[in-house]
Rosetta silent file (secondary structure, phi, psi, omega in degrees, C-alpha in Angstrom):
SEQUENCE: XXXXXXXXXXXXXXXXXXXXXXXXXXXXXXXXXXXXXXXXXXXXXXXXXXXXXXXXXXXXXXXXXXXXXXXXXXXXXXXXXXXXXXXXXXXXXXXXXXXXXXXXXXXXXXXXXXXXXXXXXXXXXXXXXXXXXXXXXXXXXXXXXXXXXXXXXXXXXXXXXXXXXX
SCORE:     score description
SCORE:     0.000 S_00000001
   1 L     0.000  -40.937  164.835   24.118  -33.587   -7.790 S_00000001
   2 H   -81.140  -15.997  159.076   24.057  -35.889   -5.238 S_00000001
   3 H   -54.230  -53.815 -173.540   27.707  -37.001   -5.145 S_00000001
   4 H   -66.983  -28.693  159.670   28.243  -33.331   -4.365 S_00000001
   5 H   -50.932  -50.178 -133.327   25.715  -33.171   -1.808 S_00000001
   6 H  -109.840  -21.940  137.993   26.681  -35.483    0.000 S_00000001
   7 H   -24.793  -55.375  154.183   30.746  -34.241   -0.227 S_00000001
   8 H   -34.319  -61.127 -166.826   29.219  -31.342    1.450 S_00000001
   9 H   -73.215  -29.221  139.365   27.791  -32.853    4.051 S_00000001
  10 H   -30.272  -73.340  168.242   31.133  -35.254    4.991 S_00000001
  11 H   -42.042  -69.248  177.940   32.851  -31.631    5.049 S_00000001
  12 H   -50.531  -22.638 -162.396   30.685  -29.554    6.936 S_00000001
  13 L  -124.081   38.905  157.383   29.979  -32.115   10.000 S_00000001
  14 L   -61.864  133.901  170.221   34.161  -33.286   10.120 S_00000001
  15 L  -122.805  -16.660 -157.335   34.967  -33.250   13.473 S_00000001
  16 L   -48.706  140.253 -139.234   37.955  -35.454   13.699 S_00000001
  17 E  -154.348  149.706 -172.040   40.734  -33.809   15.954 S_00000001
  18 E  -135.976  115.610  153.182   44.501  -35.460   16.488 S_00000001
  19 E  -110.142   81.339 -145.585   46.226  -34.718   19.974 S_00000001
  20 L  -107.753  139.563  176.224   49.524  -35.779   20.307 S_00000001
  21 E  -122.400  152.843  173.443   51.441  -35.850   23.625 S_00000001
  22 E  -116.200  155.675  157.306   55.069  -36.211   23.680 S_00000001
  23 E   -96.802  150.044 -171.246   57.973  -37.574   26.127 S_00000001
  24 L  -133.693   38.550  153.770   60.949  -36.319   25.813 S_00000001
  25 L   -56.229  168.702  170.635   62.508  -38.668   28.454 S_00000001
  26 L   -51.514   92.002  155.695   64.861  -41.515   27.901 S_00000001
  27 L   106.642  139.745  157.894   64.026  -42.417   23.778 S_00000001
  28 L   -37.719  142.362  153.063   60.712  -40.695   22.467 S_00000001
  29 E  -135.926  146.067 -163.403   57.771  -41.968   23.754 S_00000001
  30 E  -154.602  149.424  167.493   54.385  -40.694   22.358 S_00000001
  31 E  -124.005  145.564 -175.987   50.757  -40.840   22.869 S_00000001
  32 E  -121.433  124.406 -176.190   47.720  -39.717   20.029 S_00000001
  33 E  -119.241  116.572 -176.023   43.962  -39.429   21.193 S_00000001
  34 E   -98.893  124.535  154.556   42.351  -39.507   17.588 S_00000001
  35 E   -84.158  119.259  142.360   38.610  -37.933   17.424 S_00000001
  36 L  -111.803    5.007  165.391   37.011  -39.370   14.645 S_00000001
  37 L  -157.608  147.958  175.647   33.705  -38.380   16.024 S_00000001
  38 L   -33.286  -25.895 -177.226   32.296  -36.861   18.436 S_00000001
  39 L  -117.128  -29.157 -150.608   31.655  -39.699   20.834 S_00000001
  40 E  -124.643  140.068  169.421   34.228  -42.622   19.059 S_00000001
  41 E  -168.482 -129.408  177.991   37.603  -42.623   18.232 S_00000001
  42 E  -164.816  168.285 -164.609   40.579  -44.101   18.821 S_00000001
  43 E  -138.101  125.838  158.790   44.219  -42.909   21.450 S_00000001
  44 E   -83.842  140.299  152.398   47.992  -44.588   20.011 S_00000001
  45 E  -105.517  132.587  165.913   50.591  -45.468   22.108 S_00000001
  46 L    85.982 -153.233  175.852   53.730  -45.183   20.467 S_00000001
  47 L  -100.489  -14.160 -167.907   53.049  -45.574   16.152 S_00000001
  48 L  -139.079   -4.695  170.023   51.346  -48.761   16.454 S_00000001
  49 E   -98.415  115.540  174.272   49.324  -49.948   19.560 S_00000001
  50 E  -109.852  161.015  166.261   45.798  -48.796   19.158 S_00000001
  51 E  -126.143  134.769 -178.148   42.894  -48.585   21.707 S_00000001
  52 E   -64.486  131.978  169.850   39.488  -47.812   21.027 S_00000001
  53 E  -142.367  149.067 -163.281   38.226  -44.784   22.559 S_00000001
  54 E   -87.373  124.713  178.893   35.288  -43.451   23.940 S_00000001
  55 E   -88.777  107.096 -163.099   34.215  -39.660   24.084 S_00000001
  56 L  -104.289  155.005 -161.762   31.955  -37.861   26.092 S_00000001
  57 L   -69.058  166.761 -168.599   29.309  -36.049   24.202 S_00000001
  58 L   -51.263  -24.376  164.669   28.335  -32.355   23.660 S_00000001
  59 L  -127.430   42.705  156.764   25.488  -32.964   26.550 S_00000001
  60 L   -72.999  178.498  161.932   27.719  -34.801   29.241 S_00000001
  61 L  -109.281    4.135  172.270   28.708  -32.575   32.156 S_00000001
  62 L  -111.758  136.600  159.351   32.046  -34.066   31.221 S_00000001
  63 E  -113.406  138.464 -174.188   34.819  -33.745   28.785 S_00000001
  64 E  -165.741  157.299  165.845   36.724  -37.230   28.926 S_00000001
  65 E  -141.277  131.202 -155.161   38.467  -39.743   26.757 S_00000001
  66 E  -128.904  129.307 -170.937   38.117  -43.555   28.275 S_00000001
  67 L  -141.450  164.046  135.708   40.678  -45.643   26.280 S_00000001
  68 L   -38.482  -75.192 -173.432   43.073  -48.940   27.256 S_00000001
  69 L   -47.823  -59.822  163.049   45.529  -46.225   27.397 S_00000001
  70 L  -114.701  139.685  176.329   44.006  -42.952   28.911 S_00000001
  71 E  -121.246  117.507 -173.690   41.052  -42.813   31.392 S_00000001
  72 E  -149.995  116.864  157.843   40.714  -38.551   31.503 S_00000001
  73 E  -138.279  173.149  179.831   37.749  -37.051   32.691 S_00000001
  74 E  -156.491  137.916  177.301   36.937  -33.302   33.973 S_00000001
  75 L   -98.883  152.640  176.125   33.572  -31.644   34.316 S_00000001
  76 L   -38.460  -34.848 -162.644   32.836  -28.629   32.135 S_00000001
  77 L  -102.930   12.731 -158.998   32.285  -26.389   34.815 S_00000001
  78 L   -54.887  144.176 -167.027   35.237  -27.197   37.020 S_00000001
  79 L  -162.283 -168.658  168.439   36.085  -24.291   39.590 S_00000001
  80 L   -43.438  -33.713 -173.091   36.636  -23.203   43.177 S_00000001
  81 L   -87.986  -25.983 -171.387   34.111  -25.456   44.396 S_00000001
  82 L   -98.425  117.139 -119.140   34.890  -28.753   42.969 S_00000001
  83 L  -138.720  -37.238 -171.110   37.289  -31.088   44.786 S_00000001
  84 E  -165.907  156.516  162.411   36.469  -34.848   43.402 S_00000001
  85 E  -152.507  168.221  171.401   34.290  -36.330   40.957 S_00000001
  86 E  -134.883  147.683  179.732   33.411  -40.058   39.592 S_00000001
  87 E  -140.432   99.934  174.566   32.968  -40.402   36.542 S_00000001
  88 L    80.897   17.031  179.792   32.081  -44.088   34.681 S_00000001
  89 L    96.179   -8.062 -170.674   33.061  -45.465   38.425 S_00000001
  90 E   -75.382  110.807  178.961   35.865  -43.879   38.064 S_00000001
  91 E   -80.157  147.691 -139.275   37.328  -41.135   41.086 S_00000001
  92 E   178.390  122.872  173.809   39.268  -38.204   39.787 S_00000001
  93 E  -140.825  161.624  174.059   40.403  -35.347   42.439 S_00000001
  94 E   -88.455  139.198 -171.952   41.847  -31.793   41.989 S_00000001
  95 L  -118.781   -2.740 -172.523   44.889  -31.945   43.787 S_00000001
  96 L   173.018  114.077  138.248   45.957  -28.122   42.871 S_00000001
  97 L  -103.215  173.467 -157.037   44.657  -25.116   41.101 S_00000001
  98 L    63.968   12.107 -173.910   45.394  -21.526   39.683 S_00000001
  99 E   -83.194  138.048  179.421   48.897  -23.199   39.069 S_00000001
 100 E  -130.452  126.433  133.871   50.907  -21.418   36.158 S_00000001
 101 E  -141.352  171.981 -171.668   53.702  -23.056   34.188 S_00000001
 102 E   -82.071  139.773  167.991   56.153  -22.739   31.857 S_00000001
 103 L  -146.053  126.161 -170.135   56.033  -25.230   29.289 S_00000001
 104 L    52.633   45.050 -156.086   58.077  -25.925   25.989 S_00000001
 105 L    64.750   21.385  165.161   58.491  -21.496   25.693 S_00000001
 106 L  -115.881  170.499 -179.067   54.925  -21.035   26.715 S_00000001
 107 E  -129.901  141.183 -163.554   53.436  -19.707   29.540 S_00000001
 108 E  -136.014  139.562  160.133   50.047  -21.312   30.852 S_00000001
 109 E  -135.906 -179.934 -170.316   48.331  -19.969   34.001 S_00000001
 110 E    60.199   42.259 -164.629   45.290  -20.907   35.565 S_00000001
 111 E   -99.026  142.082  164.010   45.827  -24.831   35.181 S_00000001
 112 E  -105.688  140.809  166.703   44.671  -27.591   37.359 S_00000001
 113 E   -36.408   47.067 -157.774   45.759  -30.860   38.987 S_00000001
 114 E  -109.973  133.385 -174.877   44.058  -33.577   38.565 S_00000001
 115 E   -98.636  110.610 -162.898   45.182  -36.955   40.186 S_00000001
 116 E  -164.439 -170.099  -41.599   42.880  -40.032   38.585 S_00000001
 117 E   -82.586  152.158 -164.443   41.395  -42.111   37.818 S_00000001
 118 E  -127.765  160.975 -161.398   41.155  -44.772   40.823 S_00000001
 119 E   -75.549  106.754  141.549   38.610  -48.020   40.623 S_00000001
 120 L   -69.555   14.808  177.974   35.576  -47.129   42.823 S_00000001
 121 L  -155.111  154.217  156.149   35.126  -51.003   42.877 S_00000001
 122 L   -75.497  155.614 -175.753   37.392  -53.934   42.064 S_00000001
 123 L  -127.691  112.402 -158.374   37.062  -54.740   38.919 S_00000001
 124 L  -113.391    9.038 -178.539   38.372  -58.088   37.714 S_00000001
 125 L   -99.841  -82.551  166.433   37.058  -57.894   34.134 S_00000001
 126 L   -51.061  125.610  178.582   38.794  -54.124   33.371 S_00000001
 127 L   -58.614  156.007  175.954   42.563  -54.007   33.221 S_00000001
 128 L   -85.628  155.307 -174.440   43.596  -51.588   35.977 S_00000001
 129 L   -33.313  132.053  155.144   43.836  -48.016   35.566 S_00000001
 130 L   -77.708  135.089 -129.322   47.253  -46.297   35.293 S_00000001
 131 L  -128.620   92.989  179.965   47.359  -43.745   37.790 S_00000001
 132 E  -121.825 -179.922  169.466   48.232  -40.181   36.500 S_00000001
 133 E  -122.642   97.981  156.776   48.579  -36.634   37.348 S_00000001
 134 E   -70.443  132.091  176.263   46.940  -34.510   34.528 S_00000001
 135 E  -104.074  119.481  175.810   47.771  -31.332   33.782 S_00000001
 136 E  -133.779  152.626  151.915   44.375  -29.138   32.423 S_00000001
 137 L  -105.077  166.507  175.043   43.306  -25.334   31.045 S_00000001
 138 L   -92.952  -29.149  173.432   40.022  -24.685   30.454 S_00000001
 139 L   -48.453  -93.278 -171.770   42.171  -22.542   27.522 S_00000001
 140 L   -84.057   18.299  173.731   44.170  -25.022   26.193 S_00000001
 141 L    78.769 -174.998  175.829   42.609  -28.978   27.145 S_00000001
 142 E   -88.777  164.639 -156.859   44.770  -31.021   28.548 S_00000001
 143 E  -101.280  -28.584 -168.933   48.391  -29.645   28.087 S_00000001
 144 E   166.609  157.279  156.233   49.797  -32.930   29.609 S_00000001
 145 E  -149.722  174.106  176.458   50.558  -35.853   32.185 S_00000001
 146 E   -80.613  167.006  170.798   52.523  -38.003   34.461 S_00000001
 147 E  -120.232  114.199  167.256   52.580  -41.821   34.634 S_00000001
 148 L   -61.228  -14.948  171.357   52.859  -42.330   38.651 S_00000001
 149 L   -96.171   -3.662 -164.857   54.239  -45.439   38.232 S_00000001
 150 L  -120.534  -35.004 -178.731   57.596  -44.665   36.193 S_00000001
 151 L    78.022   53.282  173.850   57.068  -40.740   36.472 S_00000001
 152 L   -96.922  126.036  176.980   57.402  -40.314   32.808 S_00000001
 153 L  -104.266  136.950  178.943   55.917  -36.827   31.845 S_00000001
 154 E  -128.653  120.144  146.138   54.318  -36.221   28.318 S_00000001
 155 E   -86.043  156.139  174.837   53.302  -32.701   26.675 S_00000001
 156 E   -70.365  135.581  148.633   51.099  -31.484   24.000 S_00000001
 157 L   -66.794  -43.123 -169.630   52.586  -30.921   20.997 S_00000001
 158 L   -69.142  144.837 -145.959   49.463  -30.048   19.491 S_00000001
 159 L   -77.462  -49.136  138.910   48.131  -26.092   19.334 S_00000001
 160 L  -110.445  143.830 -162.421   45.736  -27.285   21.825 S_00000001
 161 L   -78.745  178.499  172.290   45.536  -30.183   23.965 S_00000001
 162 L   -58.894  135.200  170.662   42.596  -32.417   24.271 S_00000001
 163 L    73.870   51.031  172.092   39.109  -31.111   25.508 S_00000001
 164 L   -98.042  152.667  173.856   39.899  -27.484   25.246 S_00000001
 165 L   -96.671    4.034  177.136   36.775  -25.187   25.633 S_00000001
 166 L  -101.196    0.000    0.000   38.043  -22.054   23.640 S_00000001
C-alpha cells in the first residue's frame, strides 16, 4: 500500500516540461530548457553540454530560466505599460510589441520583443551574458531567439514554448 501511494504521489505532482528550440541555419544547432521542477532544472546546448538551471517560482512576478546558456526573464503581467525590467541584476527591455509573425506554417500575433539580458554591474565572477532578442506570447512562451553576436535564430519546436501562461 505504500509503494502505491507513493507512485501516486510522483505522478500527480510531475511537472517536468522539455522545450526544445531549433536552428535551422548552417548545420542544426539546438537548444533544450528541461523542467524537472518547478524551480530546478537543467537547458542543453546541442546533445551534450549541460547547464544547470534555475526557475522562477509560481509566486515570482516573473517567468524566467537563468542558465550558463539562457538568461530569459519576463514579468507575468507584461503589457502596454512596461518598457524595462531587472531581474537577478539583470536589464531586459521591450523593444516591440503587438508584432505578429509567421513562423514554421503558424501564425502568432500579439508577440513581444524583448532585447536582454545586460549586466547591471560588472561582474568578474559570472561569465558574460549573451545578448539576445527573444521572441514571447503570453499564448505560446517563448516561441524563440536571436544570438546578437552571430545572428543565429532558433524556434520552438515544441507545442508551446517555454513559460507559456495558457
Amino acid at each position: 500500500m505504500v509503494i502505491s501511494l507513493n507512485f501516486y504521489i510522483s505522478i500527480c505532482y510531475s511537472v517536468e516540461s522539455r522545450y526544445v528550440y531549433i536552428s535551422f541555419g548552417d548545420g542544426v544547432q539546438k537548444y533544450t530548457i528541461n523542467m524537472e521542477s518547478q524551480e530546478y532544472g537543467s537547458v542543453y546546448r546541442g546533445r551534450d553540454i549541460k547547464s544547470e538551471a534555475f526557475f522562477c517560482n509560481s509566486f515570482s512576478r516573473f517567468i524566467c530560466v537563468i542558465s550558463f546558456d539562457i538568461s530569459f526573464s519576463v514579468p507575468k503581467d507584461i503589457g502596454n505599460s512596461i518598457e524595462e525590467w531587472e531581474f537577478d541584476y539583470r536589464l531586459y527591455e521591450l523593444v516591440a510589441k503587438n508584432v505578429t509573425l509567421d513562423i514554421l506554417g503558424h501564425s502568432y500575433s500579439d508577440l513581444y520583443v524583448i532585447s536582454g539580458p545586460k549586466s547591471k554591474f560588472l561582474n568578474y565572477v559570472d561569465y558574460p551574458y549573451t545578448q539576445r532578442k527573444y521572441i514571447y506570447s503570453k499564448e505560446y512562451g517563448l516561441l524563440g531567439f536571436i544570438d546578437n553576436n552571430d545572428g543565429t535564430v532558433f524556434w520552438s519546436v515544441s507545442e508551446k514554448g517555454f513559460g507559456s501562461q495558457h
